[in-house]
LUMVEX-882540 format. One record per residue (C-alpha): residue number from 0; residue in three letters; x, z, y. Coordinates in steps of 0.001 Angstrom, whole numbers, padded with zeros to 6 digits, always signed. Layout:
! LUMVEX-882540
NUM	ALA	X	Z	Y
...
! end
This chain:
! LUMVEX-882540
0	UNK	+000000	+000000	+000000
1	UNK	+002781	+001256	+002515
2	UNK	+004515	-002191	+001679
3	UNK	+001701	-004007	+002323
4	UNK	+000925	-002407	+005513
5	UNK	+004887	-003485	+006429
6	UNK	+004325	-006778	+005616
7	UNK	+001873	-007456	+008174
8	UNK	+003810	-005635	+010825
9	UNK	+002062	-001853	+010438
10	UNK	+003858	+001000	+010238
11	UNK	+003026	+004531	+009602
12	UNK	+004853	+007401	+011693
13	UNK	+004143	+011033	+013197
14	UNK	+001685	+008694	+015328
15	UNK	-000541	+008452	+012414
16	UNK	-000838	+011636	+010961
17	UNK	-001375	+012852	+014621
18	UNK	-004518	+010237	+014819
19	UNK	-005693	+011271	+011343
20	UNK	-006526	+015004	+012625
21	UNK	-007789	+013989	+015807
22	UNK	-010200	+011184	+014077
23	UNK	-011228	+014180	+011394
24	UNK	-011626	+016620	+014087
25	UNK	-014079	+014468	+016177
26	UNK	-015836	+012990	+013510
27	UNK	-016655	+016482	+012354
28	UNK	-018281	+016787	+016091
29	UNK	-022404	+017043	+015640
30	UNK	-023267	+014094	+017827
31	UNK	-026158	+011189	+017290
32	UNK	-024436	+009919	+014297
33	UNK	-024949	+013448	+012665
34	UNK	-028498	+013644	+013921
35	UNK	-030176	+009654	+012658
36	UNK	-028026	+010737	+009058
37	UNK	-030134	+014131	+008939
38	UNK	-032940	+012557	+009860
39	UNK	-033157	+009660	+007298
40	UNK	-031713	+011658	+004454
41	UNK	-034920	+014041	+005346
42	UNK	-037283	+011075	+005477
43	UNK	-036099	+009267	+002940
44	UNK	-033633	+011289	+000279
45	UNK	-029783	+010241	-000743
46	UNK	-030538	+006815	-000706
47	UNK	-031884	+006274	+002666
48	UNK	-028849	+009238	+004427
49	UNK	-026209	+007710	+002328
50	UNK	-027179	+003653	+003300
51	UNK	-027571	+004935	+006813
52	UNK	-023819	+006370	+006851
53	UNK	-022394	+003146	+005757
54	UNK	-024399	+001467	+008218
55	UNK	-023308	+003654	+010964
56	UNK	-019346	+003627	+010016
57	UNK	-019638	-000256	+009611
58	UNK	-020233	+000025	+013248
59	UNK	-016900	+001122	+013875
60	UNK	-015332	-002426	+012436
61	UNK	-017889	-003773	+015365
62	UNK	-015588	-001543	+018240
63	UNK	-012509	-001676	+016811
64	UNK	-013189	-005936	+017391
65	UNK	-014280	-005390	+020489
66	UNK	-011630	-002969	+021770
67	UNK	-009002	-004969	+020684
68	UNK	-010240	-007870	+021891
69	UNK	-010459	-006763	+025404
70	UNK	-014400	-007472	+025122
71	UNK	-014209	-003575	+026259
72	UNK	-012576	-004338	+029137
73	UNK	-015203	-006875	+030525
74	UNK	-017904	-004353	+030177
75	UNK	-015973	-001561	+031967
76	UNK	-015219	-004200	+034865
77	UNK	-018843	-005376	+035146
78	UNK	-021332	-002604	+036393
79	UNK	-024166	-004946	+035171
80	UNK	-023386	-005622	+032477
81	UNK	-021643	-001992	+031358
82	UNK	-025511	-000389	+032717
83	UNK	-027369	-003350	+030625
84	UNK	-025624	-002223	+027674
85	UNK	-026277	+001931	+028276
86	UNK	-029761	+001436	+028791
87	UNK	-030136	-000529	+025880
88	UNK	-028252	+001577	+023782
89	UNK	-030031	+004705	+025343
90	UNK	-033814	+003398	+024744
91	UNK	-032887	+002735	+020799
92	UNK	-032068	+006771	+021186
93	UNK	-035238	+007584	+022962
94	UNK	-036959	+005639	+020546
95	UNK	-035739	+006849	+017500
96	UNK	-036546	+010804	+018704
97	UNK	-039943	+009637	+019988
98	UNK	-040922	+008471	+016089
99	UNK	-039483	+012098	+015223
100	UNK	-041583	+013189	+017290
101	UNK	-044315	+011985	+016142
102	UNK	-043823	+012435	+012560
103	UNK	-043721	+016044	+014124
104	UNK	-046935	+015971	+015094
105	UNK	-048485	+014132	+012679
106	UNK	-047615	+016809	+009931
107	UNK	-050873	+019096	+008955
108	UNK	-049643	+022681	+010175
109	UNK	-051642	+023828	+006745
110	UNK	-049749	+021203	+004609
111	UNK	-048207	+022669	+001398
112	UNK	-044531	+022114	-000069
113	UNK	-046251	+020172	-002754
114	UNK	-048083	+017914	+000303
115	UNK	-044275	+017938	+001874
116	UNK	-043264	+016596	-001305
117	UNK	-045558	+014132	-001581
118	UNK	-044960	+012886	+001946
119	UNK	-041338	+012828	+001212
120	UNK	-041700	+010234	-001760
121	UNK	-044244	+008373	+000024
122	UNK	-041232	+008166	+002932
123	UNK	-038697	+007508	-000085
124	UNK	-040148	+004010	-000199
125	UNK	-038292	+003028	+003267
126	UNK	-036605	-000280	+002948
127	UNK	-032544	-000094	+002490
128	UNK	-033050	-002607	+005635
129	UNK	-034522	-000308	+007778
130	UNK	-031821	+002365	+007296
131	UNK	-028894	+000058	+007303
132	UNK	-030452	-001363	+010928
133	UNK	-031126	+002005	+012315
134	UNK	-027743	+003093	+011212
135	UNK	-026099	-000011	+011791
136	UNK	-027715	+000002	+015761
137	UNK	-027368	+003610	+016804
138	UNK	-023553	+003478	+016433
139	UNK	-022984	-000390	+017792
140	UNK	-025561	+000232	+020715
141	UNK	-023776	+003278	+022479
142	UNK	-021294	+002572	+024996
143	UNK	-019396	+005430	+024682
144	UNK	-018313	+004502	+021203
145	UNK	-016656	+001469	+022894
146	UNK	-015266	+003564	+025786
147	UNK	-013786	+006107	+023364
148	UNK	-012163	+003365	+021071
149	UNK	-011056	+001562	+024127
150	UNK	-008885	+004896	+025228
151	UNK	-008523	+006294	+021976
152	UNK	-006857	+003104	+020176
153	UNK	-004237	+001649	+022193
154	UNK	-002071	+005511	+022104
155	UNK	-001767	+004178	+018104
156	UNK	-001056	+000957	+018518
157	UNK	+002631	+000352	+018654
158	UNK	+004544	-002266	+020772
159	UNK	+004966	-005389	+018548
160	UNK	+002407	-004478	+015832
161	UNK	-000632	-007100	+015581
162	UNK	-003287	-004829	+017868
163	UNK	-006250	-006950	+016136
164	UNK	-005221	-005908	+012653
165	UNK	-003904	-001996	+013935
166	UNK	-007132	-001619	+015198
167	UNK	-009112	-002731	+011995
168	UNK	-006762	-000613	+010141
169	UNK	-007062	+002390	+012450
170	UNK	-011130	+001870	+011940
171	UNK	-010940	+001583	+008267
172	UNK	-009579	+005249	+008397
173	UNK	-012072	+006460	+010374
174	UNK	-014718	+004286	+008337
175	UNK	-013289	+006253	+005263
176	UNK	-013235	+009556	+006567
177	UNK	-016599	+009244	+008286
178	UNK	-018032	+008193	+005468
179	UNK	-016866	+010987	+002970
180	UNK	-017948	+013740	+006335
181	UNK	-021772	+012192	+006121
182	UNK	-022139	+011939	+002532
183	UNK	-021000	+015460	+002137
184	UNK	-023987	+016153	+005179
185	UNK	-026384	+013667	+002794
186	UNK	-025845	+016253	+000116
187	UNK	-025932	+019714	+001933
188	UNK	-029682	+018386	+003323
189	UNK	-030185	+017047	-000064
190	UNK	-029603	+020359	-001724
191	UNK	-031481	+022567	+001062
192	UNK	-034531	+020143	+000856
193	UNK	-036792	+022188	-001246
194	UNK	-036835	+024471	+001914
195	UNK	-036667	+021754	+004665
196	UNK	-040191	+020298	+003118
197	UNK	-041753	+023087	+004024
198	UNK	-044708	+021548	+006046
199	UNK	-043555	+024504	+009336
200	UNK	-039915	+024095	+008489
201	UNK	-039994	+020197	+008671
202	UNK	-042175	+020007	+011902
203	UNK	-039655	+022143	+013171
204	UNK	-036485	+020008	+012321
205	UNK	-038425	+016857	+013408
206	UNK	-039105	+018407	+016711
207	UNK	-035730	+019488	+017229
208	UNK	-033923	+016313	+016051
209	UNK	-036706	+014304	+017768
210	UNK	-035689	+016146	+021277
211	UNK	-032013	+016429	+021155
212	UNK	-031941	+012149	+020489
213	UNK	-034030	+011917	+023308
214	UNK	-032128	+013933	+025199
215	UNK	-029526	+012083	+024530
216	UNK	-031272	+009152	+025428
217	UNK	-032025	+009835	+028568
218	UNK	-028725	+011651	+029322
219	UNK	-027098	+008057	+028532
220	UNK	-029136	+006305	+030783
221	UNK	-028726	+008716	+033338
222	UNK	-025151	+008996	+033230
223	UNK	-023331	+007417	+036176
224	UNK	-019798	+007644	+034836
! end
């Protein structure tokens, strides 16, 4: 592997290990990706949390392309189209908490666990489209993925190494590590769901994860910076 990586002008130093705890570190931050894979793996089991993970870290392949590209850099110099991008990203947020929401409200406050249950493998049934697209979205559609891989990437990036192919390298880490971090939330939710069906219990969650995405929605779209 290490002579492969030499062959097309990559090389591993301190550099590496140093971005390997900082990628772990922040991808261990609760942030939106956290919230839409706790909220599918509720609605939908393993299969719908664990397609949405992938989903979300192919996303990452998406910015590392555009970083390295310079694609980045166009959007940071154009206010128009920089804001296009935030509120489009931010109104996928807002409408992913507002069909939390709902599903919130919906719920009978006298439904059983068996009703739970039975609402959960009615929900099971969600297309492995629909949560690769919701995954796949909420990751590509917010700007300050692009802004963080745009700042974060270069510092890795050596002089003389091929910055397309560092950066899809440097992505496929963080793809990797990502991945293995989500799955390991798919499971913890997985294992706790007898208790998160609980009709109260999952009205509550919904309204919480409902809010904080729109929250984060509209603090997106507000954000001037």
């Amino acid at each position: 592997m290490l002579d492969l990586l030499l062959s097309i002008g990559i090389s591993l130093d301190g550099g590496f290990i140093a971005f390997l705890i900082a990628i772990t570190l922040l991808t261990m931050s609760p942030g939106v990706d956290t919230l839409v894979v706790i909220r599918n793996t509720l609605r939908g089991g393993f299969r719908d949390g664990a397609v949405t993970s992938f989903a979300i870290c192919l996303g990452l392949f998406v910015h590392a392309v555009i970083s390295a590209g310079g694609i980045s850099l166009i959007l940071l110099q154009s206010a128009y189209l920089f804001t296009a991008l935030k509120l489009v990203g931010a109104l996928y947020l807002i409408w992913l908490g507002y069909k939390s929401l709902s599903s919130a409200l919906a719920r009978n406050h006298s439904s059983s666990l068996g009703q739970a249950l039975e609402e959960s493998t009615s929900e099971a049934q969600v297309s492995v489209w629909r949560s690769f697209r919701e995954g796949f979205l909420s990751n590509v559609l917010n700007p300050k993925t692009i802004v963080f891989y745009m700042a974060f990437l270069p510092q890795f990036i050596q002089h003389g190494e091929p910055a397309m192919v560092k950066s899809l390298f440097l992505a496929g880490v963080h793809f990797a590590i990502a991945n293995v971090w989500q799955l390991l939330i798919v499971l913890m939710v997985g294992r706790a769901s007898v208790w998160l069906l609980k009709g109260s219990v999952m009205r509550a969650v919904d309204g919480v994860i409902g809010g904080v995405m729109v929250a984060f929605g509209l603090k997106l779209a507000m954000d001037r910076s």
